[in-house]
C-alpha positions as CSV (number, residue, x, y, z in Angstrom):
1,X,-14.4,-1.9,-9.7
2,X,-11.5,-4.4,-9.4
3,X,-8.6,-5.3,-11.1
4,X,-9.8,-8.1,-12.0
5,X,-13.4,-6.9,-13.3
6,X,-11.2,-4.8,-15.4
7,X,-9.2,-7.6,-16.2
8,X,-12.2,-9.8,-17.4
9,X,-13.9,-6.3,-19.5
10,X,-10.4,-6.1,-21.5
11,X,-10.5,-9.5,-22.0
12,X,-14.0,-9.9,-23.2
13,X,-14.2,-6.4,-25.3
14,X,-4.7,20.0,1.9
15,X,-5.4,18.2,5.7
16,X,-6.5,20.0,8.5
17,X,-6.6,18.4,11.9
18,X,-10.2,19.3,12.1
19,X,-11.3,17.5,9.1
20,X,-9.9,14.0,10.8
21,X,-12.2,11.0,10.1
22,X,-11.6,8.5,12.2
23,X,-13.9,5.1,11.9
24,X,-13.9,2.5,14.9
25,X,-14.4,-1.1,14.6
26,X,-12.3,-2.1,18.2
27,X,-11.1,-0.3,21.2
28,X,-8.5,2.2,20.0
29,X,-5.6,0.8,22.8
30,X,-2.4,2.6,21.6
31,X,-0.4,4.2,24.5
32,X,-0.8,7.9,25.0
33,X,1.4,10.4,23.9
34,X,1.9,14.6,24.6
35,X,4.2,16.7,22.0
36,X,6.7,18.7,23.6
37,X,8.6,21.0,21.5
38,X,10.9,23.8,21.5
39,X,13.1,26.0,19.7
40,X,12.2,24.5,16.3
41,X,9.6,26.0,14.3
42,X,6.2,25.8,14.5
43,X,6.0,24.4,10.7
44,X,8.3,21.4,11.8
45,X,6.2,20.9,14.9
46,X,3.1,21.1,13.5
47,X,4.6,18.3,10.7
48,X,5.7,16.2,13.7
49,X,2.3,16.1,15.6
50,X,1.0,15.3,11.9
51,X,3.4,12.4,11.5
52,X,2.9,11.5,14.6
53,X,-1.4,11.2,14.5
54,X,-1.2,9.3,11.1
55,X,1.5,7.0,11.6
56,X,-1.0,5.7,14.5
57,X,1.2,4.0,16.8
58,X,0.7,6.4,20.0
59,X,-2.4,8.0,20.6
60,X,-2.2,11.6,20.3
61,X,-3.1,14.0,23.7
62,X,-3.5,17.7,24.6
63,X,-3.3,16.9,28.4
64,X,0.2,16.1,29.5
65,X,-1.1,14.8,33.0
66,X,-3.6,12.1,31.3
67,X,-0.4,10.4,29.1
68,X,1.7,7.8,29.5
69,X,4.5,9.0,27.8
70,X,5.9,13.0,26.7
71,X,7.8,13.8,24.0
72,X,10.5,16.4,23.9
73,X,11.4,17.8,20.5
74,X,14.0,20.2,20.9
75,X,17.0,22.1,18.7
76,X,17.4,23.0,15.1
77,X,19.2,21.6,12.9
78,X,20.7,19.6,15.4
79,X,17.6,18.0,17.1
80,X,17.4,16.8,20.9
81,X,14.6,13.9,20.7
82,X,13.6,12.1,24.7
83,X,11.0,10.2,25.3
84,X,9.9,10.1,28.9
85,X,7.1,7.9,30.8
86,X,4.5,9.5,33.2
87,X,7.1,9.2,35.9
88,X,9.3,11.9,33.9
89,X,12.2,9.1,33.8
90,X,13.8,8.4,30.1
91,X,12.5,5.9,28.0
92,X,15.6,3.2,27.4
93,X,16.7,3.5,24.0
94,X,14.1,6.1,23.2
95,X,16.8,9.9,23.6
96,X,18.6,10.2,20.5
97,X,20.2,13.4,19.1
98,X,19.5,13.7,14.6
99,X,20.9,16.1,12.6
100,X,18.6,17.6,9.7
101,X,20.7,19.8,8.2
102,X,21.4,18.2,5.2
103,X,17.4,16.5,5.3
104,X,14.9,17.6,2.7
105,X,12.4,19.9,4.4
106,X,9.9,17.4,3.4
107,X,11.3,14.3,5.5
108,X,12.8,15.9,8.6
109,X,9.6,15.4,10.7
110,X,9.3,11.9,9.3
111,X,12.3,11.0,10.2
112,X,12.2,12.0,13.9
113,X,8.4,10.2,13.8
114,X,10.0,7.1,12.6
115,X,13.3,7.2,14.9
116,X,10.7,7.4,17.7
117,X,8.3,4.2,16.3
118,X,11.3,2.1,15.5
119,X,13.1,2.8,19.3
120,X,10.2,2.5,21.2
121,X,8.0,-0.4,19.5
122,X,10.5,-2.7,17.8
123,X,9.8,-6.6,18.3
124,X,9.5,-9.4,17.2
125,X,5.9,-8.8,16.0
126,X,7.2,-5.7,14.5
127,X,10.6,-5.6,13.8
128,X,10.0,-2.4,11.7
129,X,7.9,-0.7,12.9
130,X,8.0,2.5,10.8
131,X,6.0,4.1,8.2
132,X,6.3,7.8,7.7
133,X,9.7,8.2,5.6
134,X,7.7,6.4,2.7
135,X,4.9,7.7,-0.1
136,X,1.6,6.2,-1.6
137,X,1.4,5.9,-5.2
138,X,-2.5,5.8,-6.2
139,X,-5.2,6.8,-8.9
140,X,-7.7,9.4,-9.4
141,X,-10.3,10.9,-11.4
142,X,-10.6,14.5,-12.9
143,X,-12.3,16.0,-15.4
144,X,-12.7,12.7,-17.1
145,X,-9.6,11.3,-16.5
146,X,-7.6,9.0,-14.7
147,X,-3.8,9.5,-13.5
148,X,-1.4,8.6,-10.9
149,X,-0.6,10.8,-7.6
150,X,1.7,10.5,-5.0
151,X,1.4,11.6,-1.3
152,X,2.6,11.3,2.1
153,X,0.8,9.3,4.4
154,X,-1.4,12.2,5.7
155,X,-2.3,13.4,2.8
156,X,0.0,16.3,2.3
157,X,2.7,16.6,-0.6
158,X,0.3,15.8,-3.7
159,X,1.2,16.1,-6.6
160,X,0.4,14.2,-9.9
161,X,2.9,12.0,-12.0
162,X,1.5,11.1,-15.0
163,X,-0.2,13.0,-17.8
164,X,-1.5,10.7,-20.1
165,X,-4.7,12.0,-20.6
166,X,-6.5,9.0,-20.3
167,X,-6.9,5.7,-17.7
168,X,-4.2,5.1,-15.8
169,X,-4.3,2.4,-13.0
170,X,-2.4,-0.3,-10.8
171,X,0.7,2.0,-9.7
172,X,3.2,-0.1,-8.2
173,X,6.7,0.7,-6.4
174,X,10.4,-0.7,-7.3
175,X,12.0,-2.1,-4.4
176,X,14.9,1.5,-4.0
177,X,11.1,3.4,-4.5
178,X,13.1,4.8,-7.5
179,X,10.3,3.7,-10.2
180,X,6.5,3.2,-10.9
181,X,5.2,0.9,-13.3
182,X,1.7,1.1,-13.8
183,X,-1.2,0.2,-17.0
184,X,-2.5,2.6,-19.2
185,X,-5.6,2.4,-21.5
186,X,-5.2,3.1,-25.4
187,X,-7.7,2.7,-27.8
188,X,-7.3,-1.1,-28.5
189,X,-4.8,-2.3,-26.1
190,X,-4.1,-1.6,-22.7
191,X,0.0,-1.1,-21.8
192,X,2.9,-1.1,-19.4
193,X,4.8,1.6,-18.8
194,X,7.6,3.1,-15.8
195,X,8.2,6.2,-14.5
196,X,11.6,6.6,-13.3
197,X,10.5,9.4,-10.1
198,X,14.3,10.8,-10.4
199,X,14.2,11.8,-13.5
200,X,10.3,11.8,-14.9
201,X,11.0,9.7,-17.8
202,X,8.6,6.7,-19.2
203,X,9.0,4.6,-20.8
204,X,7.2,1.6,-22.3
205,X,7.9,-2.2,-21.3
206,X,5.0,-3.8,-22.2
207,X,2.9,-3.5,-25.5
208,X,1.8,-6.6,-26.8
209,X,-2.0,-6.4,-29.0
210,X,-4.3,-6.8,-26.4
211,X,-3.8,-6.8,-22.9
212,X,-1.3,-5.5,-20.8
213,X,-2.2,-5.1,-17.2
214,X,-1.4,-5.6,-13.7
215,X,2.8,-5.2,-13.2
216,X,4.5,-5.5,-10.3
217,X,8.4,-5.9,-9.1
218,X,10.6,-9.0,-8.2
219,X,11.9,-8.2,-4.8
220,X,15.3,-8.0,-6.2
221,X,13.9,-5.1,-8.1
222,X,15.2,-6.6,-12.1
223,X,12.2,-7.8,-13.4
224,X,8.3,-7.8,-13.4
225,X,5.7,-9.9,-13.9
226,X,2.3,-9.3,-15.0
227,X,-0.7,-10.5,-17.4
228,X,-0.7,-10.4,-20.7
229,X,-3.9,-11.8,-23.2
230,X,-0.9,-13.5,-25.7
231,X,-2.2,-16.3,-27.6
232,X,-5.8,-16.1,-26.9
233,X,-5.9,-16.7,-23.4
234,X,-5.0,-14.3,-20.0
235,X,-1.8,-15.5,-18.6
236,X,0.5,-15.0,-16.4
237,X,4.4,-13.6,-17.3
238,X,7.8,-12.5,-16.4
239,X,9.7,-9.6,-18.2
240,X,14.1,-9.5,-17.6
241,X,13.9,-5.3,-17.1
242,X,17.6,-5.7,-18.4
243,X,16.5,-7.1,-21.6
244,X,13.4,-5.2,-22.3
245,X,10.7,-7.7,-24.5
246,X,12.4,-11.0,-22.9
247,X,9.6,-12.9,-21.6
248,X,9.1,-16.2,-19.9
249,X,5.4,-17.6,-19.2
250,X,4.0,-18.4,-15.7
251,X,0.8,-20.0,-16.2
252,X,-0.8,-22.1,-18.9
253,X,-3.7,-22.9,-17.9
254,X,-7.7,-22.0,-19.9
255,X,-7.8,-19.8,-16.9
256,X,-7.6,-15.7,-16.3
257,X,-4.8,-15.1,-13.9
258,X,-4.1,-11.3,-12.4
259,X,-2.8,-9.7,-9.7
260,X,0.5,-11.1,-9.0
261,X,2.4,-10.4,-5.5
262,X,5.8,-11.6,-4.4
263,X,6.4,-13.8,-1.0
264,X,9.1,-11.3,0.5
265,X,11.8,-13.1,-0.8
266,X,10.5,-14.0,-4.1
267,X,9.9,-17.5,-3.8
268,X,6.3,-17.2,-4.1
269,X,3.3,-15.7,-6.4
270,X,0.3,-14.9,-4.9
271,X,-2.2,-14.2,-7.5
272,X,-6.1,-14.0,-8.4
273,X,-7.1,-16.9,-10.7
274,X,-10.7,-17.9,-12.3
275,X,-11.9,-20.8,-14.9
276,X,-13.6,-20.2,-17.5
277,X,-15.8,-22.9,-19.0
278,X,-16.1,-24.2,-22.4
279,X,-19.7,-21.9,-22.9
280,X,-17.6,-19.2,-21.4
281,X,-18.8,-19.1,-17.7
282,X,-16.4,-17.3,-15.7
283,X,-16.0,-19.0,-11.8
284,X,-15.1,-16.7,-9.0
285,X,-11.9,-15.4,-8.7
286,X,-9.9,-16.9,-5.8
287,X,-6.6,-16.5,-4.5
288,X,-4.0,-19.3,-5.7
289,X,-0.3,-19.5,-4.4
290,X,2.7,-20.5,-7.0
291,X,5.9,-21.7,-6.6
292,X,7.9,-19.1,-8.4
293,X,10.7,-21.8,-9.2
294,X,8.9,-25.1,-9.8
295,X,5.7,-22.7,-11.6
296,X,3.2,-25.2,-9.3
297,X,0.3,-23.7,-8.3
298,X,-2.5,-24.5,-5.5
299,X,-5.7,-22.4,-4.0
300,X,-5.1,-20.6,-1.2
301,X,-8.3,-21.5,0.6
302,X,-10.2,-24.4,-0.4
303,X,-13.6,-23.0,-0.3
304,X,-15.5,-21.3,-3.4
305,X,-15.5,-17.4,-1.8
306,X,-14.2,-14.3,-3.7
307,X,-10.8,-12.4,-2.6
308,X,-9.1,-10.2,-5.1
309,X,-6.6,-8.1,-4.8
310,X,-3.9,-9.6,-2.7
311,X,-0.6,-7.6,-1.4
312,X,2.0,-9.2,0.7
313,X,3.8,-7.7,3.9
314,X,7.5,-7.8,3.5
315,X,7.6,-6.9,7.6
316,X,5.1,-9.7,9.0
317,X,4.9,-12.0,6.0
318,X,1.1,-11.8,5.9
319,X,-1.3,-11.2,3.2
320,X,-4.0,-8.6,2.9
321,X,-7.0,-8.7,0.2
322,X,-10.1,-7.6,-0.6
323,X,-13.0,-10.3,0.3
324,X,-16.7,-10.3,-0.5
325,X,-18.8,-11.2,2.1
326,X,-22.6,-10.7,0.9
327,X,-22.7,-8.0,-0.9
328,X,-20.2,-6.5,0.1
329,X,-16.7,-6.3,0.0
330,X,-13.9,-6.0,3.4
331,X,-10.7,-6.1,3.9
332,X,-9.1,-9.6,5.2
333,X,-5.4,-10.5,6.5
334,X,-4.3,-14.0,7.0
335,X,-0.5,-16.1,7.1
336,X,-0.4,-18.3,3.9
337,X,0.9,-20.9,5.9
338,X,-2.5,-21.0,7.6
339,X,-5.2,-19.2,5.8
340,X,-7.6,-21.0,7.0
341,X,-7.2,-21.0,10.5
342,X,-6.0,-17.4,11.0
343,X,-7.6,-15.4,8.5
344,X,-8.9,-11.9,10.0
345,X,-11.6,-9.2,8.7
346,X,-10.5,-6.0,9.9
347,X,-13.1,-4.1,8.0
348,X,-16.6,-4.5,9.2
349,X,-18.2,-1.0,8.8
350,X,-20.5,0.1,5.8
351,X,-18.9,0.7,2.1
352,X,-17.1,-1.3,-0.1
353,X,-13.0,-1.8,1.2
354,X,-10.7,-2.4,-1.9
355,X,-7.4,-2.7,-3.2
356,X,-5.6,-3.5,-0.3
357,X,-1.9,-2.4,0.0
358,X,1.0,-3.1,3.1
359,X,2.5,0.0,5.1
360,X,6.4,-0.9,5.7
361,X,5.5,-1.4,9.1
362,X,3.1,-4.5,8.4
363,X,1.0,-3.1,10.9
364,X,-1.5,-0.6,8.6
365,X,-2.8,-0.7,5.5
366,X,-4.0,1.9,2.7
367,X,-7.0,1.1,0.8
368,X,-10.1,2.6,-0.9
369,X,-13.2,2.6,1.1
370,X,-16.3,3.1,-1.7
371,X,-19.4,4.8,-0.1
372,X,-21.3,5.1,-3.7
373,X,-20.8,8.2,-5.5
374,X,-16.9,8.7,-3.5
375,X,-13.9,6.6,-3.4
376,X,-11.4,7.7,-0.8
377,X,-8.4,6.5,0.8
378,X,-8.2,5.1,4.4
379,X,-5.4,3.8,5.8
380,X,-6.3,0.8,8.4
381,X,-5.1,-0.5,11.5
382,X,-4.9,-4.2,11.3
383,X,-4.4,-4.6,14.8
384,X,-6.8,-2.5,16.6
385,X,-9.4,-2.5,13.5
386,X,-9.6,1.4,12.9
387,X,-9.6,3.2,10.2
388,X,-8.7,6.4,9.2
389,X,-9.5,8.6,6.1
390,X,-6.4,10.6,4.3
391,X,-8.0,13.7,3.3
392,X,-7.1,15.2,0.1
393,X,-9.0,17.3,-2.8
394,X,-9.3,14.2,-5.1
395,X,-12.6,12.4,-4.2
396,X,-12.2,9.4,-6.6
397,X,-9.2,7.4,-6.2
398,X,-8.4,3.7,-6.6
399,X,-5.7,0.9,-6.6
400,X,-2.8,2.8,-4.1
401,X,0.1,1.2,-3.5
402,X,2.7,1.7,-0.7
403,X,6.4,2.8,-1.0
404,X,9.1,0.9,1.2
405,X,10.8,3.6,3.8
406,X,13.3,5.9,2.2
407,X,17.0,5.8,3.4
């Protein structure tokens, strides 16, 4: 179910707002918000109000007199945006005039969404608060097969990139959202590969005998690292992109390492570690922290309990993963430089919560929720504890990954 149950196998061998599910964990306490618009079409408004409900920073509202705030979408191509409180007076900073002329069709309601987010709930907490001018990369099953898709936040825009006809998985997203790497499953190895999204190319950067799983970006953008089963053992490595096939090692240790994420800026690894003994008893996996410079390496937490699958929030600097509590697994946040003592579960309802990956507003999260039999995506609210299900036609999907915003 993991990456890192698949990991230890390799080693060892369209939305409608009436179809809105909305799980509750915590009192939903976002301010409330009424649409406005006119003179634009009623596609565009129709995207906004879409935007607007999945970004989930205001609380959507058919009665004007019952909000805190209105929203006036006006003009086309040249668009009047105002945000007023209950009082009718202009919200500072929050009127703006944007110009979509030049726009695709496919971001001009994003962008007004995300001039609105970023005006109005900038802080220090949140000093990006924006999320709908960016894409999530993720897996899914058909006919037998697994490949990657791309979609919009809600859901809409789907459409598959890859065509491998076989097991794709563990899409993840350059830093200029200009490339995917991801793993794909042959019939004796498993391998590396990158789409470049401009053009549709692959190509291969990783195809050593055995394993080749789990890539992910520098922040800088010009290089990778991953795991690779080299030598015997499952290990951790780095990969110069300008110099495809020149490798230097992370880890080398008798220990399977996966799941590498950057610290923001790079100057730390967050990864999934587990011993194996000398009869070949495998421990559980457990989140270790490395200095990407001095290649040290300690636990994260110092007790024995599983968390895979860690991603970490360029915005708030925090890290989210998957956690097994019981039988079951939840979604957990906490700041590395206190794990222990602030460490969150923001996912407390039934099913399984996996593969854990940041919005670029380090406020929400996409993941899988696993009921048995279906694996959608939700995206949560790490703040409030909701969750809320993108709906799309694809009814098993696994390991997404966020985009950063597009400029």
């Amino acid at each position: 179910m993991k990456v890192f149950v698949s990991v230890l196998l390799s080693f060892f061998s369209m939305l409608t707002f009436a179809q809105i599910d909305i799980t509750k964990s915590a009192q939903l306490s976002n301010p409330r918000l009424y649409l406005e618009t006119s003179s634009i079409s009623s596609e565009l408004s129709t995207e906004i109000k879409r935007k607007l409900i999945y970004s989930d920073w205001f609380l959507m509202s058919s009665n004007k007199t019952e909000t805190e705030y209105k929203l006036k979408v006006s003009g086309y191509p040249k668009v009047q945006v105002r945000l007023y409180d209950k009082l009718n007076q202009a919200v500072d900073n929050c009127s703006f005039d944007i110009n979509l002329q030049k726009v695709g069709k496919q971001w001009q309601a994003a962008m007004i969404v995300d001039q609105v987010l970023t005006r109005f709930f900038k802080s220090s907490r949140f000093p990006q608060p924006a999320l709908s001018t960016s894409q999530i990369a993720f897996c899914a099953r058909s006919n037998g097969k697994k490949e990657i898709y791309l979609c919009d936040l809600d859901g809409s825009n789907l459409r598959k990139k890859t065509n491998f006809k076989s097991i794709t998985a563990l899409p993840r997203w350059s830093p200029d959202n200009r490339y995917l790497v991801y793993t794909v499953y042959g019939k004796a190895s498993t391998n590396i590969f990158q789409t470049d999204l401009k053009t549709n190319k692959h190509r291969i950067l990783s195809h050593y005998r055995g394993m080749n799983t789990g890539a992910t970006f520098r922040p800088t953008g010009n290089a990778i690292v991953m795991t690779l089963s080299k030598g015997n053992s499952v290990d951790m490595y780095w990969m110069d992109l300008n110099n495809i096939g020149k490798l230097g090692r992370l880890t080398k240790t008798s220990s399977l390492e996966s799941s590498p994420v950057f610290s923001p800026k790079g100057s730390q690894i967050c990864y999934v570690s587990s011993s194996v003994s000398s009869s070949g008893k495998v421990s559980t996996p457990r989140l270790h922290l490395m200095n990407a410079s001095k290649l040290t390496s300690t636990p994260l937490f110092s007790d024995r309990s599983e968390r895979v699958s860690p991603d970490w929030s360029k915005a708030s600097n925090l890290l989210v993963y998957s956690k097994r509590i019981g039988r079951q697994y939840v979604i957990a946040t906490c700041d590395p430089k206190n794990p222990k003592g602030t460490e969150a579960i923001i996912s407390k309802t039934s099913g399984h919560w996996e593969d854990p990956s940041w919005a670029p507003d380090g406020r929400h999260i996409v993941c899988t929720r696993d009921t048995g039999g279906e694996k959608h995506l939700y995206i949560v609210d790490t703040l409030y504890n909701t969750a809320r299900k993108i709906n799309t036609t694809l009814k098993t999907c696994s390991s997404p990954s966020w985009s950063n915003l597009y400029k």
